[in-house]
N, CA, C and O atoms as a printed pandas DataFrame, in Angstrom:
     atom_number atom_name residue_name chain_id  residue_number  x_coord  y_coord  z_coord
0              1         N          UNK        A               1    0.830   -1.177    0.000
1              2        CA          UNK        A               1    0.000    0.000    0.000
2              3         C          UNK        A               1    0.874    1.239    0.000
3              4         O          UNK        A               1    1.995    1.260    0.507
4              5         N          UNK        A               2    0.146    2.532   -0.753
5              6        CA          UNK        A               2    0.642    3.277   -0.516
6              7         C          UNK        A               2   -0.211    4.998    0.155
7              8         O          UNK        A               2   -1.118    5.653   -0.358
8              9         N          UNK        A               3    0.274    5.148    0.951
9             10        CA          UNK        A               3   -0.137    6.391    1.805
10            11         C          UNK        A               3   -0.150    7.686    1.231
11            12         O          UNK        A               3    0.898    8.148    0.780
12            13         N          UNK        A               4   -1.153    8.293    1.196
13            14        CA          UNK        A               4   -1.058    9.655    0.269
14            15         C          UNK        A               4   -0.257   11.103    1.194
15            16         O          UNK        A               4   -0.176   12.255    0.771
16            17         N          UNK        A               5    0.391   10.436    2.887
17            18        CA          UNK        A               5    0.576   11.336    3.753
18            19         C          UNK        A               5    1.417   10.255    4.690
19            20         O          UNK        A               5    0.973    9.761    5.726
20            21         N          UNK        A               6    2.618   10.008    4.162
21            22        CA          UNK        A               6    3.116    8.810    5.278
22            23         C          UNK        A               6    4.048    9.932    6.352
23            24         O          UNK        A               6    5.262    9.744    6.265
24            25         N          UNK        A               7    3.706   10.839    7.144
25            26        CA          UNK        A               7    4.030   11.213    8.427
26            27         C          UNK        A               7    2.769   11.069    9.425
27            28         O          UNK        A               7    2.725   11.451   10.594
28            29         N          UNK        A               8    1.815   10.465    8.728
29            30        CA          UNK        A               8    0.632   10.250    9.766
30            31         C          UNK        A               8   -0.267    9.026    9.180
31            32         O          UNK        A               8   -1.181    9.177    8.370
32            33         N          UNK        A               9    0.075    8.027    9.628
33            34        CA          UNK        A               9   -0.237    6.990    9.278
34            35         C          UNK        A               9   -0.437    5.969   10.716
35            36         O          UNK        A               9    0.259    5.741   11.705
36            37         N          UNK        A              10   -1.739    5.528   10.243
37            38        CA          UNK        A              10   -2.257    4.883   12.177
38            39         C          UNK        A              10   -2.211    3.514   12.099
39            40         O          UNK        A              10   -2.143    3.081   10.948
40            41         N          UNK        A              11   -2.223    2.976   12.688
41            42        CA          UNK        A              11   -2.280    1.124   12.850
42            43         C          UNK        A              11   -3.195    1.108   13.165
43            44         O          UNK        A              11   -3.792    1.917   13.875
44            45         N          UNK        A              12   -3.727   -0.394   12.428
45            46        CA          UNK        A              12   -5.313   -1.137   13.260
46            47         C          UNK        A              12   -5.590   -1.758   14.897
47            48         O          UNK        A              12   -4.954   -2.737   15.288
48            49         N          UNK        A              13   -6.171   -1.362   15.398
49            50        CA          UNK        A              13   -6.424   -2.067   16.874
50            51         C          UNK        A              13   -5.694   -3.292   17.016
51            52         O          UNK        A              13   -6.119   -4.153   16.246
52            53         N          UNK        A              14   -4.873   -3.611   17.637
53            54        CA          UNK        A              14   -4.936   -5.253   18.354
54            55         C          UNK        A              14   -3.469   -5.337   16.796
55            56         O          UNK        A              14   -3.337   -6.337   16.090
56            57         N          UNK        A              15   -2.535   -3.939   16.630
57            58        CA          UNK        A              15   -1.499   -4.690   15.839
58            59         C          UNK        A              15   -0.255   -5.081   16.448
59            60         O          UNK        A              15    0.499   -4.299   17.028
60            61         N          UNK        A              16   -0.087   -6.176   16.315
61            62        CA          UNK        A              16    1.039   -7.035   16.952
62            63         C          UNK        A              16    2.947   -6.191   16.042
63            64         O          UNK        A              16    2.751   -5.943   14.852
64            65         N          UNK        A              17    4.212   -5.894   16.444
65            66        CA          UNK        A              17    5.133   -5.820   16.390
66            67         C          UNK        A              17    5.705   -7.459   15.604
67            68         O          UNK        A              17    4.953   -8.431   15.544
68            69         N          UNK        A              18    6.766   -7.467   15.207
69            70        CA          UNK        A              18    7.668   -8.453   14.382
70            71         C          UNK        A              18    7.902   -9.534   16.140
71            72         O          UNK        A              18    7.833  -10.760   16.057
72            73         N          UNK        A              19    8.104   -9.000   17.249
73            74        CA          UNK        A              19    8.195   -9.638   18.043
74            75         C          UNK        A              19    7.072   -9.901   18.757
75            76         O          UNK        A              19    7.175  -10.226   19.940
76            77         N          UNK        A              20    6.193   -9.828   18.316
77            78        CA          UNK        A              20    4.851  -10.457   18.793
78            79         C          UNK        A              20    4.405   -9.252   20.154
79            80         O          UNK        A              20    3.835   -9.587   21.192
80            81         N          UNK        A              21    4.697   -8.296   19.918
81            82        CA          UNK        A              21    4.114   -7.504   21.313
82            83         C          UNK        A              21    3.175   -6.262   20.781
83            84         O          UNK        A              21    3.548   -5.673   19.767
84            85         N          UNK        A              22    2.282   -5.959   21.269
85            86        CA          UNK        A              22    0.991   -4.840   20.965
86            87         C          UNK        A              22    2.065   -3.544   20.582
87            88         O          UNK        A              22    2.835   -3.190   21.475
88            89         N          UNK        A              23    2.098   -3.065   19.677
89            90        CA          UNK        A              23    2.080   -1.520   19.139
90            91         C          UNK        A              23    0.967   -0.858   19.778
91            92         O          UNK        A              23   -0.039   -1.522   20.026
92            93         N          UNK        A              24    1.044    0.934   20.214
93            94        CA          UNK        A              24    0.427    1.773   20.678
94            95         C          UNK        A              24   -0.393    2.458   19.375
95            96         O          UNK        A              24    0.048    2.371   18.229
96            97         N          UNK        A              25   -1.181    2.894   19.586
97            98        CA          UNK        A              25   -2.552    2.806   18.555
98            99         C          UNK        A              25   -2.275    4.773   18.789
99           100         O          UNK        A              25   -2.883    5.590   19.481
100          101         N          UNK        A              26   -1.435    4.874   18.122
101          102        CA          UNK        A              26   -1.393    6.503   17.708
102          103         C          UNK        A              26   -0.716    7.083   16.220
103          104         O          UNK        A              26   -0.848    6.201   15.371
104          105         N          UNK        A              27   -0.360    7.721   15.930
105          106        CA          UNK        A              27    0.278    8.230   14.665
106          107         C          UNK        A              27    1.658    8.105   14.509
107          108         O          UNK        A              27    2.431    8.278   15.451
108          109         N          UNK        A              28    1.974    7.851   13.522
109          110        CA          UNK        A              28    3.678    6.966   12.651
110          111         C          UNK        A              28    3.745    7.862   11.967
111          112         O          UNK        A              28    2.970    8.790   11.736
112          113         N          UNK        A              29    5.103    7.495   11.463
113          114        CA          UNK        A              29    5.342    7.823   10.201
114          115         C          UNK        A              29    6.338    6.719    9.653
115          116         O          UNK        A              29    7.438    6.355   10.070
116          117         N          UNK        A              30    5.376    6.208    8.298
117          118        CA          UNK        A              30    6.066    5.150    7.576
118          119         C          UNK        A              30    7.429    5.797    6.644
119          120         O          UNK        A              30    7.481    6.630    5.739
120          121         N          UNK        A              31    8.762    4.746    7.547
121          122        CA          UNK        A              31    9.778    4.673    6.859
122          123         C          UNK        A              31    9.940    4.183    5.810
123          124         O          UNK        A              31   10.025    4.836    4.770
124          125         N          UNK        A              32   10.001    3.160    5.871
125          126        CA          UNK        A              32   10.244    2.306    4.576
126          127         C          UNK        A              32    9.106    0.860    4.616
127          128         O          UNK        A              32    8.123    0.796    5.354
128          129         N          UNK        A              33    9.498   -0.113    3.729
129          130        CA          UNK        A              33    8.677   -1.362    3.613
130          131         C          UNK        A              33   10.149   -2.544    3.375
131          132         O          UNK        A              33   10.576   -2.720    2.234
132          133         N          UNK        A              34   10.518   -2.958    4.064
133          134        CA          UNK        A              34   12.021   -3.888    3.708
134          135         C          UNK        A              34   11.406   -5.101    2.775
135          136         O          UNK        A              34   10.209   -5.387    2.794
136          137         N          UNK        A              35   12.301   -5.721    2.025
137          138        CA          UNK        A              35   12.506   -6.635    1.150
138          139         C          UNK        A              35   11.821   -7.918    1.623
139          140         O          UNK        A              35   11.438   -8.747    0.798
140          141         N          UNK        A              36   11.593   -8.168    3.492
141          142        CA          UNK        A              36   11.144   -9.023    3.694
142          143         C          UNK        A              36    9.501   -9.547    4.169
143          144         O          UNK        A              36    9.044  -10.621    4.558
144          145         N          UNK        A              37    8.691   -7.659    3.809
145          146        CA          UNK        A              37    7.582   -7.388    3.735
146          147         C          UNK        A              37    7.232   -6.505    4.963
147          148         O          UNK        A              37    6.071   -6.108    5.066
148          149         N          UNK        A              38    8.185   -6.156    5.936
149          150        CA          UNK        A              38    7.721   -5.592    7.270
150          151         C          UNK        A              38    7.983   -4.051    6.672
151          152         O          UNK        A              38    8.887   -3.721    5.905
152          153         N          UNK        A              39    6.865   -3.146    7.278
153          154        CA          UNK        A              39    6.740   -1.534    7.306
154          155         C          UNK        A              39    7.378   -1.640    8.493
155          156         O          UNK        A              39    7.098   -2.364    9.449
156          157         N          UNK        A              40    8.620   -0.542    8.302
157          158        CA          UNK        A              40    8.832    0.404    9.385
158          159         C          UNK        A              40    8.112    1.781   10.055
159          160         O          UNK        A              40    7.597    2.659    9.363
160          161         N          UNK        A              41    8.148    1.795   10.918
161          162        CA          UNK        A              41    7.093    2.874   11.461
162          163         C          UNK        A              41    7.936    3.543   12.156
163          164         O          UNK        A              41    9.069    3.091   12.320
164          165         N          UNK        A              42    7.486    4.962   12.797
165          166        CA          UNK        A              42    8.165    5.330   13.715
166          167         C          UNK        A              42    7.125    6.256   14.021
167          168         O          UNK        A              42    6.316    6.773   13.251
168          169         N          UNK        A              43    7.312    6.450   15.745
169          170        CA          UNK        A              43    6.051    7.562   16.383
170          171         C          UNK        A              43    6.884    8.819   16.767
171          172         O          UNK        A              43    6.240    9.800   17.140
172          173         N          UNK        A              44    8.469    8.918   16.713
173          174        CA          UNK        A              44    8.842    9.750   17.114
174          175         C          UNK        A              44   10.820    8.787   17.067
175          176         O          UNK        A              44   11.149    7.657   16.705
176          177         N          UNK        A              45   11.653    9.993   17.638
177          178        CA          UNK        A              45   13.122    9.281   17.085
178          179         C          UNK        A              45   13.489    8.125   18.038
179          180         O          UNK        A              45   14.353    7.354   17.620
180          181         N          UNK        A              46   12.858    7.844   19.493
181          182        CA          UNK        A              46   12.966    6.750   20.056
182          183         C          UNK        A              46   12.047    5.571   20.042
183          184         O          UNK        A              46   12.307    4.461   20.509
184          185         N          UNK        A              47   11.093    5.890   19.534
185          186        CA          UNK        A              47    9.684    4.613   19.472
186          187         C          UNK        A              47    9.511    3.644   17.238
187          188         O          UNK        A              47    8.814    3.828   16.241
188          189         N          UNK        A              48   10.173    3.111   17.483
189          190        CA          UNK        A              48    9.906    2.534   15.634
190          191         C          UNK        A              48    9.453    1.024   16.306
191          192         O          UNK        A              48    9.475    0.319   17.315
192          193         N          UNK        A              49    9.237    1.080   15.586
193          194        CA          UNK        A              49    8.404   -0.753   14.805
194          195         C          UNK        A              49    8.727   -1.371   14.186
195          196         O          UNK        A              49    9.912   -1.140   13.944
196          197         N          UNK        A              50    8.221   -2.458   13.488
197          198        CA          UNK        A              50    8.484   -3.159   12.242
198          199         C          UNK        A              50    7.229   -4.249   12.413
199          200         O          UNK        A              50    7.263   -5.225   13.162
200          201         N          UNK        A              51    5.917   -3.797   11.399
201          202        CA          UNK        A              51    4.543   -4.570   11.435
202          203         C          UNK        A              51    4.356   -4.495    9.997
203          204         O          UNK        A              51    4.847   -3.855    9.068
204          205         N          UNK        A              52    3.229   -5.624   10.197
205          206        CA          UNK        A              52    2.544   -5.798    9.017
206          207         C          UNK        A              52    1.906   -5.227    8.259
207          208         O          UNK        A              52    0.718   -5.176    8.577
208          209         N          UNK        A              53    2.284   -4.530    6.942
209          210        CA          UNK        A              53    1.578   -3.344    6.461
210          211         C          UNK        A              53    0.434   -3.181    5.928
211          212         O          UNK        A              53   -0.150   -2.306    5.290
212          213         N          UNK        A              54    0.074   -5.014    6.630
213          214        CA          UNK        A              54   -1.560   -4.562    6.252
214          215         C          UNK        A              54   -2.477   -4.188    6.984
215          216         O          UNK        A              54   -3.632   -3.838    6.745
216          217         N          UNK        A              55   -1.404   -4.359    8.672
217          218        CA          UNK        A              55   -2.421   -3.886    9.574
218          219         C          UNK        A              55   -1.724   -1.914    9.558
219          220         O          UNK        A              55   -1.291   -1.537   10.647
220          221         N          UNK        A              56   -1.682   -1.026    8.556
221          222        CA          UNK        A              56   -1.362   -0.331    8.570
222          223         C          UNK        A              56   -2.584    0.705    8.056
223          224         O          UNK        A              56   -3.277    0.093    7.243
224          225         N          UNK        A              57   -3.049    2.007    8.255
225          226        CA          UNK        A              57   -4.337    2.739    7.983
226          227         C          UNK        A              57   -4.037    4.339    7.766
227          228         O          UNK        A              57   -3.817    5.082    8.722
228          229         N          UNK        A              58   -4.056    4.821    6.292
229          230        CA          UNK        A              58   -4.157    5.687    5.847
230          231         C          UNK        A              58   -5.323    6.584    5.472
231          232         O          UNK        A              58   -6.474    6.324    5.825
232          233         N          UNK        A              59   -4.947    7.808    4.640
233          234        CA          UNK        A              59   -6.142    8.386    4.326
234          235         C          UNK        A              59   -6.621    7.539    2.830
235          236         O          UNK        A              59   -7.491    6.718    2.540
236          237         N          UNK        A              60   -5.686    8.145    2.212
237          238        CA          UNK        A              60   -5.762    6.839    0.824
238          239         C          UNK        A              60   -4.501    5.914    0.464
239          240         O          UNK        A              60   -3.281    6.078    0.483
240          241         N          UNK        A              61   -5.445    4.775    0.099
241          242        CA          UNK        A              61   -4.276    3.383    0.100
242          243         C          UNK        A              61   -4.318    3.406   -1.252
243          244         O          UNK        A              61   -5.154    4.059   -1.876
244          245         N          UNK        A              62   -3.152    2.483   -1.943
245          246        CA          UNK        A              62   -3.209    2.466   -3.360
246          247         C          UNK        A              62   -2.449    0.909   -3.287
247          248         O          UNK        A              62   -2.219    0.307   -2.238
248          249         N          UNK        A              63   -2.122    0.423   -4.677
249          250        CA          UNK        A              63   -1.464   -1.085   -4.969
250          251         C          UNK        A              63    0.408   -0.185   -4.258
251          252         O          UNK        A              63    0.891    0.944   -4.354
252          253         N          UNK        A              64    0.812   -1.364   -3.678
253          254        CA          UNK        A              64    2.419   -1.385   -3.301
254          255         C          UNK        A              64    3.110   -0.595   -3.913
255          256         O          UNK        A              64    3.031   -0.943   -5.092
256          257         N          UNK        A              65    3.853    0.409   -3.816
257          258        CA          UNK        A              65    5.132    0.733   -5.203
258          259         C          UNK        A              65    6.321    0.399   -4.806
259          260         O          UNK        A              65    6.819    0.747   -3.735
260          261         N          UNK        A              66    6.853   -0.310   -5.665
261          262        CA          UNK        A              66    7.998   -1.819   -5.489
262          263         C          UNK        A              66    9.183   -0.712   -5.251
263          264         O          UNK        A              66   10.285   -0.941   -4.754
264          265         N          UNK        A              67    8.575    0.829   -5.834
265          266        CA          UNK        A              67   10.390    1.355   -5.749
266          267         C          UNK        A              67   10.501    1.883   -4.205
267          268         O          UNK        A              67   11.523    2.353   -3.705
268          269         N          UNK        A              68    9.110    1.694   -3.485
269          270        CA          UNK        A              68    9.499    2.219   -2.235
270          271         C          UNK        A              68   10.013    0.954   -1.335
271          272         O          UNK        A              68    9.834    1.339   -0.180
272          273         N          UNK        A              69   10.537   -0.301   -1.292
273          274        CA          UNK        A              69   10.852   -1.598   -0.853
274          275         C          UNK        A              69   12.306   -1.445   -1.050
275          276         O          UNK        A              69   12.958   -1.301   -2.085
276          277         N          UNK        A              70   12.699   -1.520    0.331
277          278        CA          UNK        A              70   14.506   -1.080    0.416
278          279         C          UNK        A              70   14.636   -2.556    1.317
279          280         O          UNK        A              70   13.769   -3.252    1.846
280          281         N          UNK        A              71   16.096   -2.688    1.236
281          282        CA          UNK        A              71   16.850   -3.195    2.100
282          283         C          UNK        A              71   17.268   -2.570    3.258
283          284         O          UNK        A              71   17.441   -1.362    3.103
284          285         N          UNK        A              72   17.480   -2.978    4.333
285          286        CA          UNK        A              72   18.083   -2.232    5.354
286          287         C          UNK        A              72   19.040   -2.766    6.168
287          288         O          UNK        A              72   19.549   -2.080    7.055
């Protein structure tokens, strides 16, 4: 997906982290999308993530764009 405003981008209720622990249900900003399908998030320069970008919620979503999928 892609976000028409990725400095404010919210997660769905009940979204689980790469390590299986609840994310806080407030506003991100999507970094990137890595090669191995996880969105990076970040709520601020000490709080990031790495979830599933489908539990991810914009204003408008669109199909993936492959050139935004980095390595890290």
């Amino acid at each position: 997906m892609i976000f028409d405003d990725l400095d404010n981008i919210q997660v769905k209720p009940e979204t689980r982290n790469h390590r299986g622990c609840f994310v806080q249900e407030a506003s991100y900003k999507l970094v990137n999308i890595d090669r191995a399908g996880w969105a990076f998030i970040c709520m601020n320069d000490a709080v990031c993530h790495y979830v599933d970008p489908d539990n991810l919620q914009g204003s408008i979503a669109t199909d993936l764009d492959r050139d935004m999928v980095q390595s890290i």
